[in-house]
N, C-alpha and C positions, 0 to 999 in steps of 0.2 A: 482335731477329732481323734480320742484313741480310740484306734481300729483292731478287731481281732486279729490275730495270725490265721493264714491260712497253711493246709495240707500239701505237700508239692510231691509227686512221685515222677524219679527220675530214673528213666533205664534205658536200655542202649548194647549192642556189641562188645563183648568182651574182647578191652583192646581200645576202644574209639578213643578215650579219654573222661568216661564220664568221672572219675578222682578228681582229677587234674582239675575239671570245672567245678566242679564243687566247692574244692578248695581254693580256687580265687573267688571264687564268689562271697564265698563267707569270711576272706580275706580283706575284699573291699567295701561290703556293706554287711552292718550291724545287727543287721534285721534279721538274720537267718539264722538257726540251729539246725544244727544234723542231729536226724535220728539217730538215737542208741539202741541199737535190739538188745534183748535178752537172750540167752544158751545156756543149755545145760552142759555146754563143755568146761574142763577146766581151763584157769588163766592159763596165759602163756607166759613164758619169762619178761617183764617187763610189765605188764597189763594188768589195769586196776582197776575193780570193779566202779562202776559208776562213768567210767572214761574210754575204754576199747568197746565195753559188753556191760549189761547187766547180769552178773553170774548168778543162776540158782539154779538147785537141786533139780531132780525129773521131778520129782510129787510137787514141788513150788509151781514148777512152771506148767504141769498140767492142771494145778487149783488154779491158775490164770487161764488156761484155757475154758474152766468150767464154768469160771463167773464172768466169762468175756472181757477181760482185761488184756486180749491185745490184739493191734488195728490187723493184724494179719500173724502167722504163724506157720512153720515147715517143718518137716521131720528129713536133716540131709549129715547120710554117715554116721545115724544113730544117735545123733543130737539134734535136740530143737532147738529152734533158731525164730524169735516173734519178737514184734516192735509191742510196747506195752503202750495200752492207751492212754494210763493215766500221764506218763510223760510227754505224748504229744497233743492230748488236750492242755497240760499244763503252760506247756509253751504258747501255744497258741493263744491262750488266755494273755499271756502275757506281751500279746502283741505281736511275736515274733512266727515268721514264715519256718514249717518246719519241712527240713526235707528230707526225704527219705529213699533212696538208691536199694531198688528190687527191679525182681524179675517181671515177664510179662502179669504171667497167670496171678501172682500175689496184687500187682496194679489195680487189677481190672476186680480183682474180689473189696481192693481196699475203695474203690470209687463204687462198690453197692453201698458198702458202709459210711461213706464218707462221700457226697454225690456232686457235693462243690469242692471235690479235691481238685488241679491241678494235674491232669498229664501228661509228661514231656520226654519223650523217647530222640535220643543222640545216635547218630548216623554217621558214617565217614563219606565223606566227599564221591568216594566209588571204593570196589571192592578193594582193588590194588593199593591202594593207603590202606584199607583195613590191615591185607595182609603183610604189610612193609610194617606197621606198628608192632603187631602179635612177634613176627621174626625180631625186630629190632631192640626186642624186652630183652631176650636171649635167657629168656625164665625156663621155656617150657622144652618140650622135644618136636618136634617136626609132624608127630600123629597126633598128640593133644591140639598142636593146633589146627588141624587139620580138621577135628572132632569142634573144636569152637566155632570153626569155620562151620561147621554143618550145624552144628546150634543156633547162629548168627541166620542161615536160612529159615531153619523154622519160627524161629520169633519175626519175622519180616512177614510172615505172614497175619500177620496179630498187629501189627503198628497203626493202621487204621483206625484202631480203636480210642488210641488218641489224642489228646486235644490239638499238639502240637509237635511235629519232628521238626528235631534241629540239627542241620549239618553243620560237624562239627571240623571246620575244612580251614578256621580261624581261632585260636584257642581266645583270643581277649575280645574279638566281634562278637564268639558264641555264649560266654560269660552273660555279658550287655546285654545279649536277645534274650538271657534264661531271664536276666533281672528285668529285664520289661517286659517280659508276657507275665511276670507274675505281677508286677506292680498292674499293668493291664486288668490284670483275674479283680484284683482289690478294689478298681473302677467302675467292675458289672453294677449295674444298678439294685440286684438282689441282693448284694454284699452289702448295701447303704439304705437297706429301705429306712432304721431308725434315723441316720442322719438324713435322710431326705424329709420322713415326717416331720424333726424339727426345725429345719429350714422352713415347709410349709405352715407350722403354728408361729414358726415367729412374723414371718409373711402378712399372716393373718392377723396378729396383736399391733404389728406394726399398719394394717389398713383402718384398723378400728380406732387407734389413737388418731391417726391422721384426719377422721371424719369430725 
């Protein structure tokens, strides 16, 4: 049966590891495409439109905001930042699982839109791995992290929201769980109603011959 792709939004503590899974995931199975968003930032050295970002202009990317061409969109440091919908209906057409790494609040706006999306929010084991990861980066300074830390509280209060949190306390266990609750999602019987009605008409041609 070819099946559509489904919508996955994945988010989590800054720090947990939600990269790292991602990128095994789409490492080991064929099935997934990562969101591209669109910005109105310029490239950076290296980055090429179609591959890091979709680059365009403010006027572009505000005519996308007018005609609803993208599953969500933010205004952060004076540039927009929006997943465009035609690329992730594209993919999904094309069978493949699309996913997409945001924040709470953009989640839960892209699950009005989108209502059989996939929610899946990444956890550390307990706080103290959180903050042994954030140090162990040796990216930031000691008050940023501190500020993530307090970020990291307030979205805990929104995690309920939901489908699924996964502790991320095994990096190749956690992988495995992301790729079976979505193979899972693709099992719901609302996912198959076409393939189930033609199971039941062949059901049915095959009682009528048999009589």
């Amino acid at each position: 049966m070819n099946r559509k792709g489904i919508l996955v939004v994945v988010s989590g503590f800054s720090g947990v590891g939600k990269g790292t899974l991602m990128k095994l995931l789409t490492e080991r199975y064929g099935q997934y495409a990562l969101s591209i968003s669109a910005t109105t930032r310029s490239p950076r050295a290296g980055e090429e439109d179609g591959r890091e970002y979709f680059f365009r202009t403010r006027e572009a990317f505000e005519e996308l905001i007018a005609n609803d061409q993208l599953v969500e969109y933010a205004e952060y440091c004076g540039n927009y930042y929006g997943t465009p919908r035609e690329y992730v209906e594209s993919q999904m057409e094309q069978g493949r699982d699309v996913i997409l790494e945001i924040e709470l609040q953009g989640a839960l706006k892209i699950k009005k839109k989108f209502p059989k999306a996939l929610l899946l929010f990444i956890v550390p084991p307990d706080a103290k791995t959180l903050l042994d990861r954030l140090r162990g980066r040796n990216t930031e300074t000691e008050d940023v992290i501190q500020k993530r830390l307090a970020r990291a509280a307030e979205e805990s209060e929104g995690i309920e929201q939901y489908d699924y949190i996964i502790v991320n306390d095994d990096l190749e266990q956690s992988m495995e769980l992301m790729h079976h609750l979505i193979e899972s999602q693709h099992n719901k019987t609302d996912r198959n109603l076409a393939f189930i009605h033609q199971i039941q008409e062949e059901v049915r041609e095959f009682v009528k011959g048999e009589k």
